[in-house]
PQR file of N, CA, C, O and H, with PARSE charges and radii, in Angstrom:
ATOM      1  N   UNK A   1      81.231  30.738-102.577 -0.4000 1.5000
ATOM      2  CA  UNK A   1      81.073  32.109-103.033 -0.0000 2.0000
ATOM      3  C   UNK A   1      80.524  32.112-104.463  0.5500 1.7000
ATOM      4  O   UNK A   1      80.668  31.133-105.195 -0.5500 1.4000
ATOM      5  N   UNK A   2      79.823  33.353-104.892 -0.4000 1.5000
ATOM      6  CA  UNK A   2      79.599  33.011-106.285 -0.0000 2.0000
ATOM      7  C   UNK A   2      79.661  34.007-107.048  0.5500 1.7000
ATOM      8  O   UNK A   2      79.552  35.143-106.587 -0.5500 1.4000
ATOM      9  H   UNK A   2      79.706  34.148-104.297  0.4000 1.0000
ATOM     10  N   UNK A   3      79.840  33.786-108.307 -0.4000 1.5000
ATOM     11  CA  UNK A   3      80.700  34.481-108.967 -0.0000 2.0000
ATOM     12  C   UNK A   3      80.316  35.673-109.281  0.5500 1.7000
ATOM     13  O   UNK A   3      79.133  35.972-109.442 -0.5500 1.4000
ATOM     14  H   UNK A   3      79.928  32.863-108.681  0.4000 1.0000
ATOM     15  N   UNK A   4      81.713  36.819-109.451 -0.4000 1.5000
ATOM     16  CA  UNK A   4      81.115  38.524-109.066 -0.0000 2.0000
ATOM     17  C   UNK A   4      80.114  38.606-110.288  0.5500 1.7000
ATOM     18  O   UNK A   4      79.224  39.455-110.298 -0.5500 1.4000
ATOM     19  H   UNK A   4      82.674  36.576-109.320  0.4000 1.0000
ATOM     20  N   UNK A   5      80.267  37.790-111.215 -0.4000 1.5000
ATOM     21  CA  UNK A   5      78.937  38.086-112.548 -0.0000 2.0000
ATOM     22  C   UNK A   5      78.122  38.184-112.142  0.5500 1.7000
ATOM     23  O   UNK A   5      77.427  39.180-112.345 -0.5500 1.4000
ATOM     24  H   UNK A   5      80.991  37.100-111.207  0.4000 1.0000
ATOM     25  N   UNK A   6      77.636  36.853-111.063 -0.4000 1.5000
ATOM     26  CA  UNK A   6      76.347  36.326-111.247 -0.0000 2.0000
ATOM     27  C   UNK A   6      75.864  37.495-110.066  0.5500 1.7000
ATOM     28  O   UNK A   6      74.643  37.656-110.090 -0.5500 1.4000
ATOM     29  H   UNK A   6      78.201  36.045-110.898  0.4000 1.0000
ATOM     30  N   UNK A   7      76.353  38.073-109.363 -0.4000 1.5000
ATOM     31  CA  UNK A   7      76.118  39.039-108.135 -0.0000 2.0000
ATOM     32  C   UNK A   7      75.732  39.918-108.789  0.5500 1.7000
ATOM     33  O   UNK A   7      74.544  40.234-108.864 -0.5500 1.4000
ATOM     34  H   UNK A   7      77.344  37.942-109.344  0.4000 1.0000
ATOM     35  N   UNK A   8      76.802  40.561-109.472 -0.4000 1.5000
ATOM     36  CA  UNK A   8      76.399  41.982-110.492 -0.0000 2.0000
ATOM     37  C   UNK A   8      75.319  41.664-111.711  0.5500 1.7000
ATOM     38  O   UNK A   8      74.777  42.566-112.350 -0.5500 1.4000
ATOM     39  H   UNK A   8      77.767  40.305-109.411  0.4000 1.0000
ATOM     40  N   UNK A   9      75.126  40.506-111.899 -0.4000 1.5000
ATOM     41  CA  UNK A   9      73.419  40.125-112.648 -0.0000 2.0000
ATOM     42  C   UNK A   9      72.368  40.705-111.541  0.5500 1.7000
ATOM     43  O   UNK A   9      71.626  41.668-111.734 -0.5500 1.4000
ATOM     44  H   UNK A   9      75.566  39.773-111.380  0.4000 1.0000
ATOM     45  N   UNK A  10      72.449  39.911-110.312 -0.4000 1.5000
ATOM     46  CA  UNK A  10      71.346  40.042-109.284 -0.0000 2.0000
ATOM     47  C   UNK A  10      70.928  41.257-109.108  0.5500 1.7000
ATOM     48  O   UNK A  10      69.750  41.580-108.953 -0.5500 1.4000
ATOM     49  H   UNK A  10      73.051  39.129-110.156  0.4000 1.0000
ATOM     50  N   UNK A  11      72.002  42.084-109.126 -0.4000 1.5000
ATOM     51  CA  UNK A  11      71.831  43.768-108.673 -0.0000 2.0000
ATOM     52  C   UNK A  11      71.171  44.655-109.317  0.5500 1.7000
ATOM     53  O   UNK A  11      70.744  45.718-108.866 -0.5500 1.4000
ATOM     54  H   UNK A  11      72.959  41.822-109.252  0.4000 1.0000
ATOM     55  N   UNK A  12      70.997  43.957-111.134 -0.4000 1.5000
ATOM     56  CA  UNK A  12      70.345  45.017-111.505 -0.0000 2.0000
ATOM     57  C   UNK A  12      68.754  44.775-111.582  0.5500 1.7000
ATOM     58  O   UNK A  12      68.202  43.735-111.223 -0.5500 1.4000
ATOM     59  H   UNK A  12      71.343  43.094-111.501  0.4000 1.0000
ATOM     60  N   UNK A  13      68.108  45.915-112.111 -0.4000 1.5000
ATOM     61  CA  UNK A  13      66.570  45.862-111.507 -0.0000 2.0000
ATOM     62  C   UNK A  13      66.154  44.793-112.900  0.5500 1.7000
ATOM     63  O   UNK A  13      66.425  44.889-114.097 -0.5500 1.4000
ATOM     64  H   UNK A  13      68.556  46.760-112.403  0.4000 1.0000
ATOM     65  N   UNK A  14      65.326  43.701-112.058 -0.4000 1.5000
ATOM     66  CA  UNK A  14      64.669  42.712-112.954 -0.0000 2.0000
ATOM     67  C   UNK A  14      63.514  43.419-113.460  0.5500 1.7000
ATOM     68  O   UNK A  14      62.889  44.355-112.961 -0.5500 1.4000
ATOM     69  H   UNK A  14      65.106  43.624-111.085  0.4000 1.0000
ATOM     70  N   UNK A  15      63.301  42.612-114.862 -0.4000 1.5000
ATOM     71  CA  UNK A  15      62.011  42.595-115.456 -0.0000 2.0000
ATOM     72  C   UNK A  15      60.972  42.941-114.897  0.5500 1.7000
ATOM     73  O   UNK A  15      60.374  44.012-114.793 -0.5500 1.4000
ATOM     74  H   UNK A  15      63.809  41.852-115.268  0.4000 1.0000
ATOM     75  N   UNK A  16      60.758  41.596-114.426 -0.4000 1.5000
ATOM     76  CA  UNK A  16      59.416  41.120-113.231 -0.0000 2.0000
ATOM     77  C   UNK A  16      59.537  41.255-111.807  0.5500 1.7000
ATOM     78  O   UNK A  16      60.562  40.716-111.390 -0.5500 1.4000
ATOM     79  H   UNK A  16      61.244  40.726-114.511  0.4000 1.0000
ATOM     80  N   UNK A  17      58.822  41.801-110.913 -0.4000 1.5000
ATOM     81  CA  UNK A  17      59.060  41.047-109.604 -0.0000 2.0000
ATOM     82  C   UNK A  17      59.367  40.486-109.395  0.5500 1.7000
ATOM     83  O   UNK A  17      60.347  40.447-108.651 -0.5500 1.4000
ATOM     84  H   UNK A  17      57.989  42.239-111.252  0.4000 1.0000
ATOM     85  N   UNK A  18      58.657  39.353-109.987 -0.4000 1.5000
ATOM     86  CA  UNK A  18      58.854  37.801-109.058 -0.0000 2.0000
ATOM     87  C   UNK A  18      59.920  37.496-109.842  0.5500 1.7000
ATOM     88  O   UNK A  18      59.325  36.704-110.574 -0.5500 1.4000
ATOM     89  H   UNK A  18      57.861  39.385-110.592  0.4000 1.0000
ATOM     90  N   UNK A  19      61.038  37.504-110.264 -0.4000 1.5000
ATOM     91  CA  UNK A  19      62.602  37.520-110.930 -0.0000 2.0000
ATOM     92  C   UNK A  19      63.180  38.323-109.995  0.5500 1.7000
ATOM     93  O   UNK A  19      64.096  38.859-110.619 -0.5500 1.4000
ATOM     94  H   UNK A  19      61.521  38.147-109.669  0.4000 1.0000
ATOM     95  N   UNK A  20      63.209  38.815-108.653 -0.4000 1.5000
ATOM     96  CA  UNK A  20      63.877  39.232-108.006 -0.0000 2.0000
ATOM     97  C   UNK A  20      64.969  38.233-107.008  0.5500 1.7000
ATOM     98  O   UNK A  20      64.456  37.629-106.065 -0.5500 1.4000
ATOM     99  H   UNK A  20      62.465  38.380-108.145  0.4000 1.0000
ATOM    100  N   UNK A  21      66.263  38.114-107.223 -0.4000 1.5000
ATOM    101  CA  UNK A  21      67.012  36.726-106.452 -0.0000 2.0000
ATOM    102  C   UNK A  21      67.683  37.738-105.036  0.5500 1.7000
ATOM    103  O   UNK A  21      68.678  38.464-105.051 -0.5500 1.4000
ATOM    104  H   UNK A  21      66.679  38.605-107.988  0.4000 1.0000
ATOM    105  N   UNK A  22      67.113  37.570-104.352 -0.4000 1.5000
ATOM    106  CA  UNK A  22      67.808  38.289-102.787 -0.0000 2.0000
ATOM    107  C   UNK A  22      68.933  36.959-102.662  0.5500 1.7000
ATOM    108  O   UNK A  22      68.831  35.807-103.083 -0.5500 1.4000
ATOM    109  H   UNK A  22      66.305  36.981-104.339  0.4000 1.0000
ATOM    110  N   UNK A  23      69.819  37.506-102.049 -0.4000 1.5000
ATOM    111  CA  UNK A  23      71.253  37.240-101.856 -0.0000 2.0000
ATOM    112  C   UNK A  23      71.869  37.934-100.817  0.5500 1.7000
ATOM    113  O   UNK A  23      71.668  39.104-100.492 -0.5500 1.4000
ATOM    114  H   UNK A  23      69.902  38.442-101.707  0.4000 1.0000
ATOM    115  N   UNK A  24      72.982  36.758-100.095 -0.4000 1.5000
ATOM    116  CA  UNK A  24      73.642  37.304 -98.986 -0.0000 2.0000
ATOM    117  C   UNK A  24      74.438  38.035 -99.145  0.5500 1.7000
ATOM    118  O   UNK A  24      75.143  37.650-100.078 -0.5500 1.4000
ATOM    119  H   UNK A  24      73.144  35.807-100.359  0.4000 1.0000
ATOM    120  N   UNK A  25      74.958  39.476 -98.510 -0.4000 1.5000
ATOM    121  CA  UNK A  25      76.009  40.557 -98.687 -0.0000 2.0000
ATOM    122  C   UNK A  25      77.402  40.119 -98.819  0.5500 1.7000
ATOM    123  O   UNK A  25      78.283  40.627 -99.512 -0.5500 1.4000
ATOM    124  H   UNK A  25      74.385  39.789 -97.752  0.4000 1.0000
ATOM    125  N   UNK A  26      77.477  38.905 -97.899 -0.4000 1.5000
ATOM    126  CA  UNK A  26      78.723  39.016 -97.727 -0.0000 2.0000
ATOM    127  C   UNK A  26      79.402  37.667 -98.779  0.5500 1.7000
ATOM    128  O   UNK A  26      80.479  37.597 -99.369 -0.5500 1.4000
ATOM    129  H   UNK A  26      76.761  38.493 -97.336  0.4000 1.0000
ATOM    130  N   UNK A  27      78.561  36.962 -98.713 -0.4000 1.5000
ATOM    131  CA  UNK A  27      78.768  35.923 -99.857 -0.0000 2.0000
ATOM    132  C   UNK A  27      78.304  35.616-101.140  0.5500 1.7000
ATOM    133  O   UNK A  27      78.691  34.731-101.903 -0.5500 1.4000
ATOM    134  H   UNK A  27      77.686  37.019 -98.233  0.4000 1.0000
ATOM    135  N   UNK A  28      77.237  36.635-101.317 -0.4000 1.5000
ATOM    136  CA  UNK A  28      76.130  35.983-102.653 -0.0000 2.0000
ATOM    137  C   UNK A  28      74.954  34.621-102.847  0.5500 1.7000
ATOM    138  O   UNK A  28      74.224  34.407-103.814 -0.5500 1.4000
ATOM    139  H   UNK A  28      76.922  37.354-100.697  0.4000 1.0000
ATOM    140  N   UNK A  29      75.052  34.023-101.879 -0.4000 1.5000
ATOM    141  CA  UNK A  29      74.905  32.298-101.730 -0.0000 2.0000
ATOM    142  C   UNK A  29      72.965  33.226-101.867  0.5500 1.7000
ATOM    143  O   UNK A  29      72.603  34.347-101.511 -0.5500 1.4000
ATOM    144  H   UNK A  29      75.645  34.196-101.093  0.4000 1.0000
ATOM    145  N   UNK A  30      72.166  32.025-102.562 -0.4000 1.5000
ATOM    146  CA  UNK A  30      71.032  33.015-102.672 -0.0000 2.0000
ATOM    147  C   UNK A  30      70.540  31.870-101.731  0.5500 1.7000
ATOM    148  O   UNK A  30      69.970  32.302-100.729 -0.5500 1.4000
ATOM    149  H   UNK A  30      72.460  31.114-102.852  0.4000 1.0000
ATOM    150  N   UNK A  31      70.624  30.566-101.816 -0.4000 1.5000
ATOM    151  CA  UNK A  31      69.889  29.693-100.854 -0.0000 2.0000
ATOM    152  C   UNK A  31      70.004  30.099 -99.690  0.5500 1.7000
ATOM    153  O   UNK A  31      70.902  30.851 -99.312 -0.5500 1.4000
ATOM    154  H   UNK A  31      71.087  30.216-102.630  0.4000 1.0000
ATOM    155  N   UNK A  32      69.008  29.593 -98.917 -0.4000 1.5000
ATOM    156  CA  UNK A  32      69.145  29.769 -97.202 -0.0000 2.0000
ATOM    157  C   UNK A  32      69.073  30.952 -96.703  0.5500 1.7000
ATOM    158  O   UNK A  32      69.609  31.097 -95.605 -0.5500 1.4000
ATOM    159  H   UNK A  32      68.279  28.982 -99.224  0.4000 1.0000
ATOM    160  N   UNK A  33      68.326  32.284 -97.407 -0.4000 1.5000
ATOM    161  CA  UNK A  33      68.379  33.621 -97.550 -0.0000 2.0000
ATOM    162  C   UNK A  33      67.368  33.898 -96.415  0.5500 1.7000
ATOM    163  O   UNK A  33      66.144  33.770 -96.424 -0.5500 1.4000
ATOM    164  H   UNK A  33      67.890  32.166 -98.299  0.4000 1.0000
ATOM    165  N   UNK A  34      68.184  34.303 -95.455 -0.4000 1.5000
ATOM    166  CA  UNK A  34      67.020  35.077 -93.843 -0.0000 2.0000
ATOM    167  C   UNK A  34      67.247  36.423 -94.392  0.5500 1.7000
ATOM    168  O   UNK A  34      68.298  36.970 -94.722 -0.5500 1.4000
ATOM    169  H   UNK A  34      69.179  34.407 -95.448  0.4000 1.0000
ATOM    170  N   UNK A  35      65.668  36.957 -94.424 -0.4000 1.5000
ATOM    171  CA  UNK A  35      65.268  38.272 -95.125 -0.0000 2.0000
ATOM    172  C   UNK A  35      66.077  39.648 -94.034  0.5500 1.7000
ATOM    173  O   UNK A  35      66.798  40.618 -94.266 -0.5500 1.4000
ATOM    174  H   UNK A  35      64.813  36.512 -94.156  0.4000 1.0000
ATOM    175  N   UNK A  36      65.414  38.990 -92.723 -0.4000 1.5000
ATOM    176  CA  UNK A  36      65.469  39.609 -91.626 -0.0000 2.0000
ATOM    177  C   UNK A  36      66.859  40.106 -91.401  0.5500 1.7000
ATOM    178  O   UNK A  36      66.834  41.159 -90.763 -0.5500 1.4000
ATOM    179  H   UNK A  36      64.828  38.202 -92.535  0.4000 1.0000
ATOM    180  N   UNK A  37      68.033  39.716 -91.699 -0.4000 1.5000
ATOM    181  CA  UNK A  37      69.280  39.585 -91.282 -0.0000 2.0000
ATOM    182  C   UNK A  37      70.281  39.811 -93.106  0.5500 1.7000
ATOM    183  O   UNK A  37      71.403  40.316 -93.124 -0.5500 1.4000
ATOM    184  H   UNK A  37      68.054  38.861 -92.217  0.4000 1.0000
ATOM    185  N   UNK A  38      69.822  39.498 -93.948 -0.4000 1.5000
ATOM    186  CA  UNK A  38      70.370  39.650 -95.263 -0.0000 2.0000
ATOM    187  C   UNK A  38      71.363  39.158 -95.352  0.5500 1.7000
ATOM    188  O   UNK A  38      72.287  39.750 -95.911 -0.5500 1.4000
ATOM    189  H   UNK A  38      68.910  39.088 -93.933  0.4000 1.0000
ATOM    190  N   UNK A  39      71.534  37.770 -94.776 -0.4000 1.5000
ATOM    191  CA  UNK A  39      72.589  36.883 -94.690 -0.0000 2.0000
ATOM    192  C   UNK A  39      72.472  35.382 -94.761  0.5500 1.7000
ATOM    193  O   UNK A  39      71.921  34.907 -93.769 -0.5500 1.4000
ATOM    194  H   UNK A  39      70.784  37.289 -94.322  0.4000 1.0000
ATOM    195  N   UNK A  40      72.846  34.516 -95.673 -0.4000 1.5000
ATOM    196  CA  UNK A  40      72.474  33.154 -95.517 -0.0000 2.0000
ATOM    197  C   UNK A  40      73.028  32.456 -94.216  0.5500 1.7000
ATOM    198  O   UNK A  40      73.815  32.954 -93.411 -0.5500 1.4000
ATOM    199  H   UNK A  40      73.293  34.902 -96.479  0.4000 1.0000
ATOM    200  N   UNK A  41      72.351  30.971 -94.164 -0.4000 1.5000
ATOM    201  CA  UNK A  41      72.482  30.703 -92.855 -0.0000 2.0000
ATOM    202  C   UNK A  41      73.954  30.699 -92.484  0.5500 1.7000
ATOM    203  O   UNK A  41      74.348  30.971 -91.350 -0.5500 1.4000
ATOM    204  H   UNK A  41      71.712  30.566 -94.818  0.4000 1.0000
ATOM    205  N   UNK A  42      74.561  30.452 -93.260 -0.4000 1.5000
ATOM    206  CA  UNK A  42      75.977  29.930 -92.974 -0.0000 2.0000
ATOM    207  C   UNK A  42      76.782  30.852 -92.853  0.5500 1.7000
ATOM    208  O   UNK A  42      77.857  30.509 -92.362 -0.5500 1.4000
ATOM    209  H   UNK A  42      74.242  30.231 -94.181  0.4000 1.0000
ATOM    210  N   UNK A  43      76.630  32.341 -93.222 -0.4000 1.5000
ATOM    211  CA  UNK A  43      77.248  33.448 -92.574 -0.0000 2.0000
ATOM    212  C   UNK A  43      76.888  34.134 -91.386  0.5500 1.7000
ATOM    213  O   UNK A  43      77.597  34.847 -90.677 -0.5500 1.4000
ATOM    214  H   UNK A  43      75.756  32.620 -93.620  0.4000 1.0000
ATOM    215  N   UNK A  44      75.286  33.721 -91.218 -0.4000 1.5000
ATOM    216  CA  UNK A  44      74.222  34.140 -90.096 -0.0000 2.0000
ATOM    217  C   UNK A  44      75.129  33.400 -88.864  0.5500 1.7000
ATOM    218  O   UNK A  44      75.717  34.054 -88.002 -0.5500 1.4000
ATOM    219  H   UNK A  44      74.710  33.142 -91.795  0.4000 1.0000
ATOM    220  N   UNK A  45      75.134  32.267 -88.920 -0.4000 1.5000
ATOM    221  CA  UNK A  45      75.905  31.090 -87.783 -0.0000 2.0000
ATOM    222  C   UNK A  45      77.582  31.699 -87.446  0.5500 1.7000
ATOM    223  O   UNK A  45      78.144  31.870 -86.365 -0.5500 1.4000
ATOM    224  H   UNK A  45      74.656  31.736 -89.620  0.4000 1.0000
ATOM    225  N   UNK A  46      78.062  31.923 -88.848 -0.4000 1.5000
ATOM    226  CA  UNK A  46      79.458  32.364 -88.469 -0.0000 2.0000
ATOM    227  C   UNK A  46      79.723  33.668 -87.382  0.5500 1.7000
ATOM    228  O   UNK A  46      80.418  33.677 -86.366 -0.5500 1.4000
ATOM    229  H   UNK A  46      77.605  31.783 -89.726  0.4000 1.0000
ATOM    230  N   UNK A  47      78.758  34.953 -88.095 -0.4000 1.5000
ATOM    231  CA  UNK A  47      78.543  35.666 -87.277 -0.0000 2.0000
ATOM    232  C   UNK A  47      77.538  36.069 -85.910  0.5500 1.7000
ATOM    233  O   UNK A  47      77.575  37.071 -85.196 -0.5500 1.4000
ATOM    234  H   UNK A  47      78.193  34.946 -88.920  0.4000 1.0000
ATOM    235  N   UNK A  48      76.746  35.013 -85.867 -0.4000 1.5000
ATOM    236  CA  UNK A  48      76.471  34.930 -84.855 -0.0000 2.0000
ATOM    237  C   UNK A  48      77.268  34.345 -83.322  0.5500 1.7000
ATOM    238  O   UNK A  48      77.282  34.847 -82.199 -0.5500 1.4000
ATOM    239  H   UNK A  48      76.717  34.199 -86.447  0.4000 1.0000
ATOM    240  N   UNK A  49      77.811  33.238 -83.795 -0.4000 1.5000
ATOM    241  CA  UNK A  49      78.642  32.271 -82.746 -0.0000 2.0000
ATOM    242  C   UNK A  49      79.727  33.656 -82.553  0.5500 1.7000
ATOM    243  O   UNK A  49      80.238  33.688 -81.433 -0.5500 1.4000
ATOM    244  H   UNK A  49      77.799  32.830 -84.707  0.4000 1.0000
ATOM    245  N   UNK A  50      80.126  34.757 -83.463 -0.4000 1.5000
ATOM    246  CA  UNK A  50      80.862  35.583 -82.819 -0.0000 2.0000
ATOM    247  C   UNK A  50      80.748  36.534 -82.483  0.5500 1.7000
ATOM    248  O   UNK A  50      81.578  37.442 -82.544 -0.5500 1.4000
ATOM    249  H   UNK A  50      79.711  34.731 -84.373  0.4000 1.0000
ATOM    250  N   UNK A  51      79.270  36.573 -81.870 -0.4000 1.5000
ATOM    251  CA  UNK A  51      78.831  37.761 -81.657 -0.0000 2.0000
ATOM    252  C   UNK A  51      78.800  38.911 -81.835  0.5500 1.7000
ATOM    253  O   UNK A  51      78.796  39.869 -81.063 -0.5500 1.4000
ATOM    254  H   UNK A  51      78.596  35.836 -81.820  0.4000 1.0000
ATOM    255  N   UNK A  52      78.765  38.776 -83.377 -0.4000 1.5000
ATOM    256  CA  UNK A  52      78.513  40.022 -84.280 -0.0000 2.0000
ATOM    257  C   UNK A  52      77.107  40.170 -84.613  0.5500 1.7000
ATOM    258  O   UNK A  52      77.072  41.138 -85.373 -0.5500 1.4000
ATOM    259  H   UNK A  52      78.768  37.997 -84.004  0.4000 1.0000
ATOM    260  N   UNK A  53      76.601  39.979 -84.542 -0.4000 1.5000
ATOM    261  CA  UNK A  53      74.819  40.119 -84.593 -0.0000 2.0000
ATOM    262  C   UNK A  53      74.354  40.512 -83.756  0.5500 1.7000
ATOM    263  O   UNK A  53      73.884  39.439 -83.376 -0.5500 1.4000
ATOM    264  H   UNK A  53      76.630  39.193 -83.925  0.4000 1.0000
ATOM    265  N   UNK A  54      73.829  41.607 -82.605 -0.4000 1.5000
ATOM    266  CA  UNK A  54      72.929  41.965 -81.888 -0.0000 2.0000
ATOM    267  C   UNK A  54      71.810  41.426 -81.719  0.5500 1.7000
ATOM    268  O   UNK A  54      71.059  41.215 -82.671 -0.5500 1.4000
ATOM    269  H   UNK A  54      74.211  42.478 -82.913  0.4000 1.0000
ATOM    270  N   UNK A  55      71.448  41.048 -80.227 -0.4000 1.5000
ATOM    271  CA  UNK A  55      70.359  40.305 -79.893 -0.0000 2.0000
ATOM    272  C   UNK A  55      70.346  38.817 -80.050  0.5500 1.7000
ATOM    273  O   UNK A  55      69.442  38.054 -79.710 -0.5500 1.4000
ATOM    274  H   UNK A  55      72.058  41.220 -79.454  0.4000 1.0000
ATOM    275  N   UNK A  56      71.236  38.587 -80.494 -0.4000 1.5000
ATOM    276  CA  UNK A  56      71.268  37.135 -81.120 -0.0000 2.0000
ATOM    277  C   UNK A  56      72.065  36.062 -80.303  0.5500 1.7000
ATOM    278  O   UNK A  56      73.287  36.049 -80.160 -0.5500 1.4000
ATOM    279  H   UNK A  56      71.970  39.207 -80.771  0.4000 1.0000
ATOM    280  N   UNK A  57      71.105  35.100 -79.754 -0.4000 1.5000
ATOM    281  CA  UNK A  57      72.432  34.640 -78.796 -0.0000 2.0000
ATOM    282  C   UNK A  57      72.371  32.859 -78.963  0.5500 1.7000
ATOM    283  O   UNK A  57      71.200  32.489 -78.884 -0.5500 1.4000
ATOM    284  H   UNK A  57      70.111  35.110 -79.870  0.4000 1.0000
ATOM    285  N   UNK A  58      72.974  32.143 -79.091 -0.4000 1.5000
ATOM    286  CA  UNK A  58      72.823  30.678 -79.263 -0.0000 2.0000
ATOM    287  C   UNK A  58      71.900  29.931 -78.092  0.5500 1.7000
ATOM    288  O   UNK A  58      72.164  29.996 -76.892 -0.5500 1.4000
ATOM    289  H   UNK A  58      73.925  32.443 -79.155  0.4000 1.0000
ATOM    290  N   UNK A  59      70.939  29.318 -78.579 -0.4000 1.5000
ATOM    291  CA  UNK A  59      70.122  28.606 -78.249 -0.0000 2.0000
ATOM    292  C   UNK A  59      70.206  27.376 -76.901  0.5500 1.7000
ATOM    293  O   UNK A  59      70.827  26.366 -77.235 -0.5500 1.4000
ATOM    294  H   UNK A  59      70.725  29.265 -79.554  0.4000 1.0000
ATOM    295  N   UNK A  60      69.885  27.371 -76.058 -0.4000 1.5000
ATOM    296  CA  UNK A  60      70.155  25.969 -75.027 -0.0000 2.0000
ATOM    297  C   UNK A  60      69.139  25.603 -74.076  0.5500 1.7000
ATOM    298  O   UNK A  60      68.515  26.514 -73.531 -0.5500 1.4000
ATOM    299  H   UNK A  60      69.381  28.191 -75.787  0.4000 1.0000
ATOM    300  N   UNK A  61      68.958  24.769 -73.881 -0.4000 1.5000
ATOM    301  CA  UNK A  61      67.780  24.378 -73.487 -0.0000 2.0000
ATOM    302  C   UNK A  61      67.710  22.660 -72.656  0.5500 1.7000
ATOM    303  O   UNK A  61      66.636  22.213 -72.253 -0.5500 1.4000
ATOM    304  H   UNK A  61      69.465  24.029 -74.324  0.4000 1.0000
TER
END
């Protein structure tokens, strides 16, 4: 998790554009950031495997 500072830094409106850090809702984690879903992978997986995500279904093949 990371820390409520560094979250409430992210939130406010940057300078520049390209100084914009997207971040996951539910954790902050900015790595591994799926735009599509606004969740890094590792909350994406949590809630996916529990089928909290719509449309989303684990892979097999």
């Amino acid at each position: 998790m990371a820390k409520k500072s560094v979250i409430a830094r992210s939130k406010k409106e940057p300078k520049f554009a390209s100084r914009v850090v997207r971040r996951c809702f539910r954790c902050g984690r900015k790595k591994a950031y799926m735009r599509d879903f606004g969740l890094c992978r590792i909350c994406f997986r949590e809630l996916a495997n529990d089928g909290k995500i719509p449309g989303v279904r684990k892979s097999s093949w």
